[in-house]
Backbone bond lengths (Angstrom), bond angles and torsions (degrees), N, CA, C in turn:
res aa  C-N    CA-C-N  psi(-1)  N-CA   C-N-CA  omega(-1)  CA-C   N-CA-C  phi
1 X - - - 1.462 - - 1.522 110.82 -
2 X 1.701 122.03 -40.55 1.556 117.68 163.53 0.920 119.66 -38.13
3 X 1.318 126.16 -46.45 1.453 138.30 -127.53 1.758 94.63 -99.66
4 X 1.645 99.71 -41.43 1.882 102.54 -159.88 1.784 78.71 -89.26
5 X 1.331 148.01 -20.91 1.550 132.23 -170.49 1.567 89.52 -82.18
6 X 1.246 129.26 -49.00 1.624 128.96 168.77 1.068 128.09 -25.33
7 X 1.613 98.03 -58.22 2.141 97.44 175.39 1.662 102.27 -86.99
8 X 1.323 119.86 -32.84 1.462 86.56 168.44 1.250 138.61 -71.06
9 X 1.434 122.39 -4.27 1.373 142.25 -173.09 1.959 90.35 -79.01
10 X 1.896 113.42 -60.22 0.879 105.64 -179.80 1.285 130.47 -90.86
11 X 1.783 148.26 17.87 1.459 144.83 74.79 1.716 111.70 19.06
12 X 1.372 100.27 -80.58 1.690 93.38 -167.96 1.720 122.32 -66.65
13 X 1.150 104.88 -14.61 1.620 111.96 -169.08 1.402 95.65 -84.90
14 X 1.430 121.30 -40.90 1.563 130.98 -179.29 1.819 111.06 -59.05
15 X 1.387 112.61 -31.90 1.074 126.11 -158.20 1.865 102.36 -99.40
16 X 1.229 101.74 -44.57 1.518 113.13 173.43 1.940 110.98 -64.62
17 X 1.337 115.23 -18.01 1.125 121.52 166.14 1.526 133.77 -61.43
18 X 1.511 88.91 -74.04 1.533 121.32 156.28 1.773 101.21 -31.26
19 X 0.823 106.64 -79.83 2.073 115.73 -158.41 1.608 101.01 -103.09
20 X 1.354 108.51 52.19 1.588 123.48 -176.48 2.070 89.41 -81.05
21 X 1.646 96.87 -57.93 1.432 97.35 -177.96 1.442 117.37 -42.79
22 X 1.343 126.79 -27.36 1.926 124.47 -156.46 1.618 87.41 -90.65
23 X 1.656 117.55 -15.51 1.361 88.32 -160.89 1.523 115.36 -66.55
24 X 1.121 115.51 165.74 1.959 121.25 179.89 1.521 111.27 -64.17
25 X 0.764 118.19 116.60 1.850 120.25 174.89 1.729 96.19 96.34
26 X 0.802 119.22 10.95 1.808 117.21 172.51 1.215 116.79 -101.53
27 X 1.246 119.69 110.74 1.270 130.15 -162.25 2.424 102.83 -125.34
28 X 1.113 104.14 64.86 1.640 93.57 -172.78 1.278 123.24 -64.54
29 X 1.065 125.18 157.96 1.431 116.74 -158.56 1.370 109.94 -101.39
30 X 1.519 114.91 116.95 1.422 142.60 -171.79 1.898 123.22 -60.34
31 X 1.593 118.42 101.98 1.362 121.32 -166.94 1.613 111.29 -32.85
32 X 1.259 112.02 152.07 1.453 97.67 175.64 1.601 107.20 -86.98
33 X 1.324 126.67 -19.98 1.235 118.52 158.35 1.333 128.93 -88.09
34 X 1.635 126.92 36.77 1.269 127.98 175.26 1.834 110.38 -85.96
35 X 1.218 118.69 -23.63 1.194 118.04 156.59 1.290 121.84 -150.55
36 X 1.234 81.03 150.06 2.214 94.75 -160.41 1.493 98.66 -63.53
37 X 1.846 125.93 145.66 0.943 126.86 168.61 1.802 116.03 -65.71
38 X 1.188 134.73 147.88 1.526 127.07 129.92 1.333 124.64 38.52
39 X 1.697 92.41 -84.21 1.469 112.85 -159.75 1.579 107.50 -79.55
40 X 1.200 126.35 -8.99 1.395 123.42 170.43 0.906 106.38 -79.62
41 X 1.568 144.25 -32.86 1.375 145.76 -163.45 1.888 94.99 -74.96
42 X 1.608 103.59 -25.21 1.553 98.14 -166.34 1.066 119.92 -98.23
43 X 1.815 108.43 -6.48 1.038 116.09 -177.99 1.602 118.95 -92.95
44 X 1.216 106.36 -1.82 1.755 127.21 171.54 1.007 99.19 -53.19
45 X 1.642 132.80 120.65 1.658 131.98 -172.80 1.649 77.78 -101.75
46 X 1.996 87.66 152.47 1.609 114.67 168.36 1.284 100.46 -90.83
47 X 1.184 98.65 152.11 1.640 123.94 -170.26 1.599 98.68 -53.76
48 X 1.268 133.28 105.76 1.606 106.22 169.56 1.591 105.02 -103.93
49 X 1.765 101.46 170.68 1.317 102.73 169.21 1.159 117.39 -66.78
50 X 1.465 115.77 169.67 1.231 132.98 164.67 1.957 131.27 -86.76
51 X 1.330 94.48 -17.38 1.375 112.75 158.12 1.375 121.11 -75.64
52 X 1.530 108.99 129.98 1.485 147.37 -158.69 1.772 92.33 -51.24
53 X 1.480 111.29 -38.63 1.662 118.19 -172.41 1.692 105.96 -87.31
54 X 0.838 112.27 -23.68 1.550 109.97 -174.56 1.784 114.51 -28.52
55 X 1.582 102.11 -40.40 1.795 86.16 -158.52 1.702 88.94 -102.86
56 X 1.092 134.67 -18.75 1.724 125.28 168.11 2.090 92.05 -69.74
57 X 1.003 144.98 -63.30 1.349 122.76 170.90 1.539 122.60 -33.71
58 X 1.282 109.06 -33.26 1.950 101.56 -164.97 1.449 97.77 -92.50
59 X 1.591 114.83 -21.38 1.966 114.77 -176.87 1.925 91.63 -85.24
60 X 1.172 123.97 -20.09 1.561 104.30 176.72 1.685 127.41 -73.97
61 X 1.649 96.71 -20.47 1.385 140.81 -162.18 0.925 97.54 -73.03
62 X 1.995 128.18 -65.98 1.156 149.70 -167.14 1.709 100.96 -45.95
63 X 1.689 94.74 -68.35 1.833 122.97 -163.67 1.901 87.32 -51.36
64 X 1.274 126.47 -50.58 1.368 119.52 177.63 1.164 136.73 -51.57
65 X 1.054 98.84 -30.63 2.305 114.87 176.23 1.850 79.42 -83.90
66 X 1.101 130.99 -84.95 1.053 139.14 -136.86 2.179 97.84 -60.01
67 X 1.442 122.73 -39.58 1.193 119.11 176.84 1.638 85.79 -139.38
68 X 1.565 101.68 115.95 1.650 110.95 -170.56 1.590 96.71 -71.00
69 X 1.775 117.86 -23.08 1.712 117.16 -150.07 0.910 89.47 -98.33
70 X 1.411 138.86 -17.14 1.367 121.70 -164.70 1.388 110.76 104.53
71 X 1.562 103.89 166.62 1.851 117.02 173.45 1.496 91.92 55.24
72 X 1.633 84.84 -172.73 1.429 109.05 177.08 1.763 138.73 -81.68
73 X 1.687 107.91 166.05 1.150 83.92 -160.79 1.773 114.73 -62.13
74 X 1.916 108.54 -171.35 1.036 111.15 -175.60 1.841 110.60 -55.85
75 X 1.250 111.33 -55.03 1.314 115.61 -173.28 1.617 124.83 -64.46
76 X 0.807 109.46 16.21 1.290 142.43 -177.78 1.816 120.35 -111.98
77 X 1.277 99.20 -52.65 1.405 116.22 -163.63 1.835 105.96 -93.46
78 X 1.599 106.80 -6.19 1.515 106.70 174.71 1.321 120.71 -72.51
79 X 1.293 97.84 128.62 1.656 96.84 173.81 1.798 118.31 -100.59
80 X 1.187 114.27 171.91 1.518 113.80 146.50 1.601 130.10 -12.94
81 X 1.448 87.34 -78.83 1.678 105.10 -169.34 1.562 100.07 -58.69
82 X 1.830 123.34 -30.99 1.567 102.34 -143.31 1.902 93.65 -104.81
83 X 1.742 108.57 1.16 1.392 110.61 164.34 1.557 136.57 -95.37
84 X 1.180 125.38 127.49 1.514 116.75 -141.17 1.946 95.27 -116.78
85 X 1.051 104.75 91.01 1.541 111.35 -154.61 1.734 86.86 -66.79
86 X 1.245 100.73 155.19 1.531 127.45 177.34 1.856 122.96 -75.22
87 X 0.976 130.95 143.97 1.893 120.87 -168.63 1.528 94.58 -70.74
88 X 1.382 134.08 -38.96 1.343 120.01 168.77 1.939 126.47 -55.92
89 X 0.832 124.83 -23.08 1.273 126.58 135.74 1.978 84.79 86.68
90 X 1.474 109.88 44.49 1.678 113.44 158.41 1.225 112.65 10.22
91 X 1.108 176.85 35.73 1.968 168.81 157.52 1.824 91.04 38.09
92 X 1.770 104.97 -64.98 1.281 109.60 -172.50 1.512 121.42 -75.21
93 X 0.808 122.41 8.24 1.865 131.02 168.20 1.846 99.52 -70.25
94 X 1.380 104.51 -32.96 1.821 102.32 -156.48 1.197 119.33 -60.55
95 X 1.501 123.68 -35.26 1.529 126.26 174.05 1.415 108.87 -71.12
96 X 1.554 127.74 12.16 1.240 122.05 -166.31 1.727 98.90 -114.97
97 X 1.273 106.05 -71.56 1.051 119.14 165.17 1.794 130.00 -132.64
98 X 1.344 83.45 71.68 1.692 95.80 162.07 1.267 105.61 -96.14
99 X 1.256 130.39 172.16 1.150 142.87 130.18 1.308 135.52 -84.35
100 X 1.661 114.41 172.38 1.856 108.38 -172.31 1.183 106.38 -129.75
101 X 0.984 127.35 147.46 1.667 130.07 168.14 1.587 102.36 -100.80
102 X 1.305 107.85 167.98 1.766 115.96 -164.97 1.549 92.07 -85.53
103 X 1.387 135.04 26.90 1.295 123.79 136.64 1.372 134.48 -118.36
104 X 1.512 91.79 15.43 1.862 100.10 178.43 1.455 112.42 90.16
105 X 1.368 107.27 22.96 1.591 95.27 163.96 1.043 111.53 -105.72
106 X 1.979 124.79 163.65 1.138 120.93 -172.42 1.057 88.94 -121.85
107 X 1.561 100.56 148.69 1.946 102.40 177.46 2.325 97.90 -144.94
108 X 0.885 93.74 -177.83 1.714 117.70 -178.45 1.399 102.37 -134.40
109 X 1.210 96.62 139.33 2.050 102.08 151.68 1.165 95.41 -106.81
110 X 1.541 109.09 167.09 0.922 151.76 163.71 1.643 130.92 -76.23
111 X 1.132 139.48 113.70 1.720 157.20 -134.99 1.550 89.31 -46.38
112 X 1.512 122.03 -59.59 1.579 123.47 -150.31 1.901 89.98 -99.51
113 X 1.767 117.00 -1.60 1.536 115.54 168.98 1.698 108.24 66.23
114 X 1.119 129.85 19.67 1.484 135.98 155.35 1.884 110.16 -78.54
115 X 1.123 132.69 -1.63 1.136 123.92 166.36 1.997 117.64 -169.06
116 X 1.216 92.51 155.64 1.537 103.06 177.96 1.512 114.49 -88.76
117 X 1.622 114.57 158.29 1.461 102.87 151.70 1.679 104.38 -136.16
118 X 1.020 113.95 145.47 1.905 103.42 172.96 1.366 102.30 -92.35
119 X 1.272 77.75 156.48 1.704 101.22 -168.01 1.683 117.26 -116.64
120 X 1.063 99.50 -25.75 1.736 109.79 -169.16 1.755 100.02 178.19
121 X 1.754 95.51 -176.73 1.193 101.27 -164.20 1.702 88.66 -165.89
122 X 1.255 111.01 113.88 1.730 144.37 -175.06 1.417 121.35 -109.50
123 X 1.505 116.69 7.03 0.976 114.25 -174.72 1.741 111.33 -98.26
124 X 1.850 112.80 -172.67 1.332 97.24 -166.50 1.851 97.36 -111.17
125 X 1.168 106.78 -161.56 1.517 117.44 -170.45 1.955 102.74 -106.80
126 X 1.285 117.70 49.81 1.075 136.43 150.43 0.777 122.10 -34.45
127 X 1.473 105.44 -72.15 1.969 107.00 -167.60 1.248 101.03 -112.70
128 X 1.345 130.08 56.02 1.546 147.87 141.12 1.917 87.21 89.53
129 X 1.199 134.20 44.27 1.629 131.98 163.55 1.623 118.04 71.53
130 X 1.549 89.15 14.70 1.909 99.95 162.23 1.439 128.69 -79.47
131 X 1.725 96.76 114.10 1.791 95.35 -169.59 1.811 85.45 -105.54
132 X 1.005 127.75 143.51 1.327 156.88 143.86 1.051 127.15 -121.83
133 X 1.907 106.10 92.41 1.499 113.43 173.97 1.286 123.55 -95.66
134 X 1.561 103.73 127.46 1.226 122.29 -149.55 1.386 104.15 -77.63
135 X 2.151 130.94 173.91 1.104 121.09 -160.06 1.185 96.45 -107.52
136 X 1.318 111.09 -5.27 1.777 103.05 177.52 2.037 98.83 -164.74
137 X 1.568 86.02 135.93 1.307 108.86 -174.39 1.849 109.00 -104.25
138 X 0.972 115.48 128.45 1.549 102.39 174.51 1.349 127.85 62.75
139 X 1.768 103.45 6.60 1.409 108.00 -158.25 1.581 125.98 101.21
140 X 0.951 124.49 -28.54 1.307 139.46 -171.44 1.866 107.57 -123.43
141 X 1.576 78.54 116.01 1.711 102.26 173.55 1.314 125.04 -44.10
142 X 1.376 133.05 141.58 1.548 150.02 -143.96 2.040 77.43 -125.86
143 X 1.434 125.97 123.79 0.892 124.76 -162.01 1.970 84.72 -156.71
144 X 1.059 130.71 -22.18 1.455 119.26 179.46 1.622 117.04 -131.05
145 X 1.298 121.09 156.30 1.455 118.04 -176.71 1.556 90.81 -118.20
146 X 1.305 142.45 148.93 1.411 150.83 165.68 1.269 113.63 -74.25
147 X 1.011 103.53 126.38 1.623 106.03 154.31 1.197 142.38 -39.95
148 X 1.905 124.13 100.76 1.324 122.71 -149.20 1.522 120.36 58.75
149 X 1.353 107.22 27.66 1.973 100.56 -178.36 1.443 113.90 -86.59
150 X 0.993 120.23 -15.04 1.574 126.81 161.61 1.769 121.40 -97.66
151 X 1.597 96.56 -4.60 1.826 99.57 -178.21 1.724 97.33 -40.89
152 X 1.277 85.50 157.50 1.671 112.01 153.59 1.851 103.14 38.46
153 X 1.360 125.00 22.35 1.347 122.51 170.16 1.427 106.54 -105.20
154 X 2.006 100.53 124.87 1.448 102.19 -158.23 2.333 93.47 -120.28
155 X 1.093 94.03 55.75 1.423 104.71 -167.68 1.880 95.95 -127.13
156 X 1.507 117.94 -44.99 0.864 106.58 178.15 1.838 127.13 -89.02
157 X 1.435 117.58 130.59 1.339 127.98 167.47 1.332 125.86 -65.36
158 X 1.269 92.43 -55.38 1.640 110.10 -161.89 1.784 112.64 -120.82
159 X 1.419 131.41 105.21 1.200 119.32 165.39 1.248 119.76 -129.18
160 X 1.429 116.22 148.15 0.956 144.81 -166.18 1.806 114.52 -127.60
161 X 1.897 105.01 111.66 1.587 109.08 -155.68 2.133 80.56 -112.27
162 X 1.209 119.10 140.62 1.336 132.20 -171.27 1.587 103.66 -85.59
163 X 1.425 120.79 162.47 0.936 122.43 -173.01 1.468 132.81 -85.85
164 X 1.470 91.21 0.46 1.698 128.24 170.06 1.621 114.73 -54.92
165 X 1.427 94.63 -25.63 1.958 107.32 -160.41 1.086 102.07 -94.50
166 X 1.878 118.61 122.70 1.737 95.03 -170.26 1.907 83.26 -124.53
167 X 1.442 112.98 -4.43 1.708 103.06 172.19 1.660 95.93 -114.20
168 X 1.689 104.74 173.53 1.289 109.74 -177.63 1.475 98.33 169.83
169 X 1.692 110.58 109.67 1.540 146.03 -139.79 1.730 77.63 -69.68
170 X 1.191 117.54 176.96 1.318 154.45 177.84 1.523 88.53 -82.58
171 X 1.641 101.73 136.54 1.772 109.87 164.45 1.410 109.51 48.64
172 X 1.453 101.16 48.47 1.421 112.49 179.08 1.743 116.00 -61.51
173 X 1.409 113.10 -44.84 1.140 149.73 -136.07 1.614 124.04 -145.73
174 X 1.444 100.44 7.83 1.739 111.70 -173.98 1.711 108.45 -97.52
175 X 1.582 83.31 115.77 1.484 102.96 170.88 0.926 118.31 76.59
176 X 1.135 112.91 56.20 1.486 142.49 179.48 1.861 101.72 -127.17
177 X 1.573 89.53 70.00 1.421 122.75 -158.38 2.062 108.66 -53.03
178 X 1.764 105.30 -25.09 0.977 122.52 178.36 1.630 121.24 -75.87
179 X 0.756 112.78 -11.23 1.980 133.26 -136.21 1.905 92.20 -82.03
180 X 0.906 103.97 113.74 2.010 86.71 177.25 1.129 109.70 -120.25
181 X 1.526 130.08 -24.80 1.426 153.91 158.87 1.464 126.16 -71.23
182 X 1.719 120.65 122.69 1.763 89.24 171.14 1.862 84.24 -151.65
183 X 1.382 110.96 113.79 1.305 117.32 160.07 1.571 123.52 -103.63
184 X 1.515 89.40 116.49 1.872 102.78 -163.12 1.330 89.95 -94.19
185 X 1.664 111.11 177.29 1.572 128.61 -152.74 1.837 88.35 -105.42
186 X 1.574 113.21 143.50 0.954 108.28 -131.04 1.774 92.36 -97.38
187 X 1.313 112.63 -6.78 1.906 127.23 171.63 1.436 101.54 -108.40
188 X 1.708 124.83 38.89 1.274 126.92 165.78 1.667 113.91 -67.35
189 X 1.342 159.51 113.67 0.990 156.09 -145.02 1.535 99.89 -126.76
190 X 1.415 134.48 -20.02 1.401 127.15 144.32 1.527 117.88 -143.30
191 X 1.457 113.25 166.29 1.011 121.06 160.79 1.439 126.63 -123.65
192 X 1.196 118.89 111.98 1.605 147.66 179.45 1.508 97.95 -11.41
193 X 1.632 86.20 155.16 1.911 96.63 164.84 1.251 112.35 -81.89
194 X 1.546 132.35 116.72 1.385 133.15 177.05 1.294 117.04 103.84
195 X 1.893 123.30 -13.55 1.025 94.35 -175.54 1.218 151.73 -64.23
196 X 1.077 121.00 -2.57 1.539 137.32 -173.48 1.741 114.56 -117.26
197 X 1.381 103.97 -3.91 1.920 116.41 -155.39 1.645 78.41 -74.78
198 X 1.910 92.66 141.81 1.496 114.96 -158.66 0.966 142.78 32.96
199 X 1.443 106.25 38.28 1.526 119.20 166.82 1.745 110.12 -83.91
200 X 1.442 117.93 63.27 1.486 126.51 -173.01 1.124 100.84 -28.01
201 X 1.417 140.91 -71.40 1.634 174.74 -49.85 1.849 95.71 -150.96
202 X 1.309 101.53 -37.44 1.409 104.70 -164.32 1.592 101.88 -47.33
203 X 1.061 131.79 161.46 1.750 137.31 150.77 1.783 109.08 -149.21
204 X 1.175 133.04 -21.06 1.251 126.23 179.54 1.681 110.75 -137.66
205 X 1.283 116.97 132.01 1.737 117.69 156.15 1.449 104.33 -164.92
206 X 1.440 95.67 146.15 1.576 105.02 -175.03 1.577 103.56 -109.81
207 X 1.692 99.94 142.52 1.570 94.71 -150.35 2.051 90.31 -87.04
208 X 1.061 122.31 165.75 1.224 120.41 -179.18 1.711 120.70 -80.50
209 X 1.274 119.72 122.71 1.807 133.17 -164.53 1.751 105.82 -33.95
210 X 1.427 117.90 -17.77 1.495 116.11 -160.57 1.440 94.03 -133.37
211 X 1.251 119.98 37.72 1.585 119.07 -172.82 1.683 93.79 -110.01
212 X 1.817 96.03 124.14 1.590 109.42 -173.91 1.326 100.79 -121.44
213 X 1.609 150.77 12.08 1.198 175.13 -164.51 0.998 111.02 -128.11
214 X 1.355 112.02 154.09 1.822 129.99 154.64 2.020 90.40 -172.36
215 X 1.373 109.88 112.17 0.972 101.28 157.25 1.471 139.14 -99.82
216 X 1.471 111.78 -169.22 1.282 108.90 -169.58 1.639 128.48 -52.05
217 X 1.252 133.92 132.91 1.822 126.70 -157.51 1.263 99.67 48.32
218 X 1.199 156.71 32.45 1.296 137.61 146.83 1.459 130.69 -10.16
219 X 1.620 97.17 -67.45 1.507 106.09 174.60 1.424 100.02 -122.81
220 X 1.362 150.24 46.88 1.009 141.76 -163.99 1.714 95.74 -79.57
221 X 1.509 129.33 -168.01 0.898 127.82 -161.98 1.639 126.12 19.92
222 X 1.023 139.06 24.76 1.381 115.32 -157.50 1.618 101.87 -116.78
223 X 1.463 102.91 79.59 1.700 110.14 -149.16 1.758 100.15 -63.79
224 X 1.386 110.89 -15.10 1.689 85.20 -176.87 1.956 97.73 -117.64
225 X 0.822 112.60 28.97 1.509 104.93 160.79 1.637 114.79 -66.48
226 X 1.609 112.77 131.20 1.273 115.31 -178.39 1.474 119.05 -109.21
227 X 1.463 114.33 -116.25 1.634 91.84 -176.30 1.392 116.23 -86.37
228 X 1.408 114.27 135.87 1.382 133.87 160.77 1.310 122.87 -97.69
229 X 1.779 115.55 111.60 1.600 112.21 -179.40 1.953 85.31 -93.81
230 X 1.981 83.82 149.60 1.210 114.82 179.47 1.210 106.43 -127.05
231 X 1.957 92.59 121.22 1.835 98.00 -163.43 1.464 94.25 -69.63
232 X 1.490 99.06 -164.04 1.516 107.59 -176.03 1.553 113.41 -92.37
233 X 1.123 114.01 -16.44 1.328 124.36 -175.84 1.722 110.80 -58.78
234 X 1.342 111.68 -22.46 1.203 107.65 -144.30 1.751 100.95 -98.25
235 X 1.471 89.68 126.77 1.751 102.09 -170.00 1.340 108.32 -112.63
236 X 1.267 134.76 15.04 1.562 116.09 -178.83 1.864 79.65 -171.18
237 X 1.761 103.70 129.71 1.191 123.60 128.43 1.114 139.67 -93.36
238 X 1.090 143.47 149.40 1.215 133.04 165.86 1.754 146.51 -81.96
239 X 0.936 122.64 -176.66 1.770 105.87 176.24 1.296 112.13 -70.49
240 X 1.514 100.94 135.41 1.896 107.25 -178.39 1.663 119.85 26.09
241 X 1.935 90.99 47.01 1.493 97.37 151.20 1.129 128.35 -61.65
242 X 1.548 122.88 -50.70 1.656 101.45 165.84 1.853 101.47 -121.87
243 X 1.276 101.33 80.21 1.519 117.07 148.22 1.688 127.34 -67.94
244 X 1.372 127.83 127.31 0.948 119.31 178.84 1.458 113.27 85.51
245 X 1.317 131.28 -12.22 1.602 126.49 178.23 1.579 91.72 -88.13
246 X 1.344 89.25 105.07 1.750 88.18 160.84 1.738 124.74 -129.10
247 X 1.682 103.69 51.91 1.164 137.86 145.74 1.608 125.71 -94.31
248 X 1.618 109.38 -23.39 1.290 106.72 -172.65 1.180 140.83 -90.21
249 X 1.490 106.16 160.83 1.682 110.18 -162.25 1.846 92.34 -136.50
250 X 1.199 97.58 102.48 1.531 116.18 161.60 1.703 129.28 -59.94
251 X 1.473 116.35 71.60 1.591 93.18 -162.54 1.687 100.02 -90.25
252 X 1.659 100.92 133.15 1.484 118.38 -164.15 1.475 88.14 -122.03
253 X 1.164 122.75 75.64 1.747 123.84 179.56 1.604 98.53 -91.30
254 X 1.522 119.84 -42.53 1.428 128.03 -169.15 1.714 96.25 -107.97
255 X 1.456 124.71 20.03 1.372 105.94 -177.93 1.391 126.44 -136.86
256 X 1.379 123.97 44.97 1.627 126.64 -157.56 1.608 95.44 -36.00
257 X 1.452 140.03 -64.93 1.715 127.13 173.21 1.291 124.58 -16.85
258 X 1.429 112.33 -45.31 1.290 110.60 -176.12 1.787 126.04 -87.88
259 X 2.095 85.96 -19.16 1.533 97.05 -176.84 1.581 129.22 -71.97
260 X 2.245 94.85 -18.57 1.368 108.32 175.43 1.437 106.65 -98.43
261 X 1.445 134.03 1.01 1.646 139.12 158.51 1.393 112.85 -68.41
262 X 1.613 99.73 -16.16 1.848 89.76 -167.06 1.596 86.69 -118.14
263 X 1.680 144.08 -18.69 1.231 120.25 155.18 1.817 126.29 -77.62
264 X 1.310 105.03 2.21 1.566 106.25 163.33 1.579 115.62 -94.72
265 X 1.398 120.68 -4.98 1.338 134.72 170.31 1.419 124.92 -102.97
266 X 1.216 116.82 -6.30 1.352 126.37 -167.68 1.639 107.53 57.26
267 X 1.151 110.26 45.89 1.487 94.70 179.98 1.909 84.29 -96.67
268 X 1.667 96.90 164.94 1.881 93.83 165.81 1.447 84.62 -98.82
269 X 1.192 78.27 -173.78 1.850 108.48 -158.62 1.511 96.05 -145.18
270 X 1.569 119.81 178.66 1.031 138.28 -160.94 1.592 100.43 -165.13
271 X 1.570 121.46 126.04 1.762 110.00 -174.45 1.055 130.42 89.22
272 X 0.950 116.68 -19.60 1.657 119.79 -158.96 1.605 112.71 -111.48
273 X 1.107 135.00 176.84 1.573 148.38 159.55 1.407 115.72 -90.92
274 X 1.538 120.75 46.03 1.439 138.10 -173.54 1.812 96.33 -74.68
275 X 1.541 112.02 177.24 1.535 120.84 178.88 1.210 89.13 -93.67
276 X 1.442 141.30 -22.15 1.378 126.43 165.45 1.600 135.14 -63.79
277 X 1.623 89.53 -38.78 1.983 110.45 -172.80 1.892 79.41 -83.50
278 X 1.363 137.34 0.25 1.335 128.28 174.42 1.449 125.00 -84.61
279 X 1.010 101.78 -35.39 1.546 137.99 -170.33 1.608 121.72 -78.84
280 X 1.882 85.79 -26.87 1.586 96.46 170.78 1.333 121.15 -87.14
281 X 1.774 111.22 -43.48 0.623 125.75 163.80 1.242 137.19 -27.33
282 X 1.668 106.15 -68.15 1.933 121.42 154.15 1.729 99.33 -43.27
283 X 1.398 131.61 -84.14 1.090 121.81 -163.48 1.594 104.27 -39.75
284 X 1.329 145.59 -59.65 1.574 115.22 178.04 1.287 113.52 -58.53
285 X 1.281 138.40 -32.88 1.730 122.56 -149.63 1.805 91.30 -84.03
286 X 1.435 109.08 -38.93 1.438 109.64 149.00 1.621 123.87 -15.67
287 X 1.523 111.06 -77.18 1.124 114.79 -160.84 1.888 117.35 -70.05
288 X 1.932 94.62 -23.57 1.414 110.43 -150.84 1.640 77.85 -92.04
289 X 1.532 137.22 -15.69 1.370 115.24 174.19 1.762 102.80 -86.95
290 X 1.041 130.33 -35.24 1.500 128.87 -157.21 1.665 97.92 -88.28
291 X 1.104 131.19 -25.71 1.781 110.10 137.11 0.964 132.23 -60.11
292 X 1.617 128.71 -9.60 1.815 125.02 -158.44 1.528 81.16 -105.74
293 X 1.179 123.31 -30.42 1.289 142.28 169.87 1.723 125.68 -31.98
294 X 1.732 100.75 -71.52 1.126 128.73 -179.16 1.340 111.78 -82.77
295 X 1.586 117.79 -36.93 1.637 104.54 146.26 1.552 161.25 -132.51
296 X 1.583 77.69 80.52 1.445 102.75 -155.35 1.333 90.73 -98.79
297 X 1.445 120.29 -45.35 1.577 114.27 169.06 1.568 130.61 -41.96
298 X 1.326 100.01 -49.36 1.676 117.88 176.65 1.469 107.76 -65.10
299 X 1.079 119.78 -44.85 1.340 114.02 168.93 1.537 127.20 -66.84
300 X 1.166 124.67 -39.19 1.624 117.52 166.32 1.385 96.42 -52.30
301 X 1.447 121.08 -74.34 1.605 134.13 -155.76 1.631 94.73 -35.10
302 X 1.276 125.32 -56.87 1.794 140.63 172.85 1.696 88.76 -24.15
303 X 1.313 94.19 -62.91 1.972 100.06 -149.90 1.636 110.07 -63.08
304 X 1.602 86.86 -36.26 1.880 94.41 -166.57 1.736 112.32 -62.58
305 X 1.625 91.75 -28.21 1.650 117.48 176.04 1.891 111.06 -48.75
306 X 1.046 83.88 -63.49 1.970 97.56 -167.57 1.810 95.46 -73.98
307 X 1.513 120.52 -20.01 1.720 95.60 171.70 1.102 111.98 -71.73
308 X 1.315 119.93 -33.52 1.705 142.49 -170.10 1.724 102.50 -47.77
C-alpha cells in the first residue's frame, strides 16, 4: 500500500508539472524574447541597389503610383482661371482665390464676370486706415460686400462703401474695434444684422435717404456713436440695434417709428414727440406759468397805480 500511494503521489507531481500552464488562475510569465517585437520586422532593410541613382528612381516611382500625370496634387495645382466661382460668392473661397488690388482689397468675380463682390481687406495702415472701395475694379462694377469681410479688421479707420453696392452680407463690419468713419452707398435700402456690432471706435455715419431697414445688432456695442438722423423711410428696426451706445442721440424729426423704438428703449431722441421731448416740454410751460404766476400780482397793483 506505501509503495502503490508512492507512485501515485509521484504520477501526480510529474503530471502537475507538465500541465502547470492549463491550470485555472495560472498565468506564467512569458520570455521577453519569445516573440519578436514589430519594430524588428521593420527594421529588416530592403535590398537596395548599389547604383548612385537607385533612391532618386524609387522617389520618382513612388510620386507616379501616387499622381500617375505628374506634378502636384489637384489642390495645389488650381489656379484662378481653372476655378469657376459660384453667384453665391462662399465668404470662405476668398483666401483661396480672391484677388488684390494695389491697395489691399480682396474681391471675386462673378461666374458670367458682369460683377464684383469684396471680400476682405489685407492691406496695411499706410495712409492712416483709409479704405475706399472703389465702383469699379478692372472695369467691372463692385456691386456686393461679403459676409463678415471686414469682421474683426482693426487696421481700418475710415471706410468708404460706393454707391455701386446695393447688397452687403450680415456682420459686414463687426469689430473692427478701430473703425471711426463709415460712408454707406447712398440708395442702400438695408443694413444687415451686426454690421457695425462692436465697432467701439464708431462716432459718426449718415444713414442712407432710402434706408427702410436696420437690422438686428446693427450698431449694437458702438458705445461712442453720437447723433444718428433717421430718414423717414425707415420702417423696421431691429432687436438691440443700438444696444449698448450710450452716446446716442436718435434724431426722429421725420420719423414717429423710430421716435416710439427709441422711447421703448430708453434711447433719447432729438425731434420727436418722445415721453422725454414731453417732460421737457411740461418742465418749461411749468416754469413759464409759475412766473406769469408770481407776477401777475405786481402787475395789476402797476395798473391800479397809474388809474389812481
Amino acid at each position: 500500500m506505501k509503495k502503490t500511494a508512492a507512485v501515485i503521489c509521484l504520477a501526480l507531481f510529474l503530471t502537475s508539472s507538465v500541465y502547470a500552464d492549463q491550470i485555472i488562475g495560472f498565468q506564467p510569465k512569458q520570455p521577453e524574447t519569445a516573440a519578436p517585437p514589430p519594430v524588428v520586422e521593420a527594421q529588416e532593410p530592403a535590398p537596395q541597389p548599389e547604383a548612385g541613382g537607385g533612391d532618386v528612381q524609387q522617389g520618382e516611382a513612388g510620386q507616379d503610383e501616387a499622381n500617375p500625370e505628374g506634378g502636384q496634387a489637384d489642390a495645389e495645382t488650381t489656379t484662378e482661371d481653372e476655378f469657376i466661382a459660384p453667384d453665391t460668392y462662399p465668404a470662405y473661397l476668398a483666401p483661396q482665390y480672391a484677388r488684390e488690388t494695389v491697395d489691399g482689397i480682396s474681391f471675386l468675380e462673378s461666374e458670367d464676370g458682369s460683377h464684383l463682390m469684396i471680400v476682405g481687406f489685407r492691406g496695411d495702415a499706410a495712409e492712416g486706415g483709409r479704405v475706399v472701395i472703389p465702383e469699379q475694379i478692372e472695369g467691372i462694377p463692385v456691386t456686393e460686400i461679403a459676409e463678415s469681410a471686414f469682421a474683426g479688421n482693426d487696421v481700418i479707420r475710415y471706410l468708404s462703401i460706393p454707391d455701386s453696392v446695393t447688397v452687403i452680407g450680415e456682420y459686414a463690419v463687426s469689430r473692427a474695434f478701430n473703425l471711426e468713419t463709415a460712408v454707406l452707398p447712398k440708395s442702400m435700402p438695408e443694413i444687415p444684422a451686426g454690421m457695425f456690432e462692436g465697432c467701439r471706435s464708431l462716432k459718426t455715419i449718415e444713414l442712407p435717404a432710402d434706408l427702410t431697414y436696420i437690422g438686428d445688432m446693427a450698431f449694437s456695442g458702438c458705445t461712442v456713436l453720437g447723433r444718428v438722423y433717421v430718414p423717414a423711410t425707415v420702417n423696421h428696426i431691429g432687436f438691440d440695434a443700438f444696444a449698448a451706445c450710450e452716446k446716442l442721440l436718435l434724431d426722429c424729426t421725420d420719423n414717429n417709428f423710430a421716435a416710439g423704438y427709441a422711447e421703448v428703449n430708453g434711447i433719447e431722441t432729438a425731434g420727436s414727440e418722445t415721453w422725454n421731448s414731453m417732460l421737457i416740454k411740461m418742465a418749461v410751460i411749468t416754469a413759464v406759468l409759475g412766473a406769469a404766476v408770481f407776477a401777475a400780482p405786481r402787475i395789476i397793483r402797476a395798473v391800479r397805480k397809474k388809474k389812481k
